[in-house]
Residue, then its C-alpha position, 0 to 999 in steps of 0.5 A: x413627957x420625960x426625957x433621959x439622957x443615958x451614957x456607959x463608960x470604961x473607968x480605971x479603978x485607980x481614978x474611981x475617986x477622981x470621977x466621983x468627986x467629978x460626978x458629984x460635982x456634975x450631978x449638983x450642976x444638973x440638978x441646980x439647972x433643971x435636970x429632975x435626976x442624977x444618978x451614977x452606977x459602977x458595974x458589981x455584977x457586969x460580966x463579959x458576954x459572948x456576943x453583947x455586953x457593958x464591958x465589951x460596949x466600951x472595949x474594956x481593958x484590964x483595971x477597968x470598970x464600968x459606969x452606967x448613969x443617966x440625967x433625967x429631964x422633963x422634956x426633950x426641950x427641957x434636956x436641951x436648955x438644961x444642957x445649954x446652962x450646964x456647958x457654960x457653967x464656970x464649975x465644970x469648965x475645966x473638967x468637962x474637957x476630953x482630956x481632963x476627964x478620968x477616963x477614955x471619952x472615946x470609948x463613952x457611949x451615951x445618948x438622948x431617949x425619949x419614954x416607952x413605958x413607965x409603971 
């Protein structure tokens, strides 16, 4: 059964270039050790709520905008040996570092899902 992997984060609009150039990167990584999808969004309609929003999930800050992204797996079992593979590609040693990383890493939300529905 499929499994996702899903994250939010805030990023500065002045390093927008930055990360993507990163997640292209990322995204080839995965996908050549078995992710079955990559994809990264950035927040166009995304506003703040009054008790639950993408921009209030990060604490977002002024110049700030929002990423919402997910890697597709195979499975559970499939997630992890792809992620195994990723963490010790020599491509992303140096950009997966917290302080390489274009953006604030501790106000990243992100985490494992299982599938509920698919149509």
């Amino acid at each position: 059964m499929a499994y996702v992997d899903g994250f939010v984060l805030p990023l500065p609009k002045s390093k927008i270039d930055a990360y993507k150039a990163i997640a292209e990167m990322a995204g080839t990584v995965w996908r050549e050790h078995g992710a079955l999808d990559y994809r990264e969004w950035i927040a166009d309609d995304v506003k703040p709520g009054k008790l639950t929003s993408f921009p209030q999930s990060v604490n977002l800050e002024d110049g700030e905008t929002v990423v919402f992204a997910w890697i597709v797996y195979a499975s559970r079992e499939a997630r992890d040996q792809v992620n195994e593979k990723v963490m010790k590609d020599p491509r992303l040693a140096d950009v997966m570092k917290p302080d390489a990383m274009p953006f604030d890493g501790k106000r990243m939300i992100y985490g494992g899902f299982n599938l509920l529905v698919e149509r």
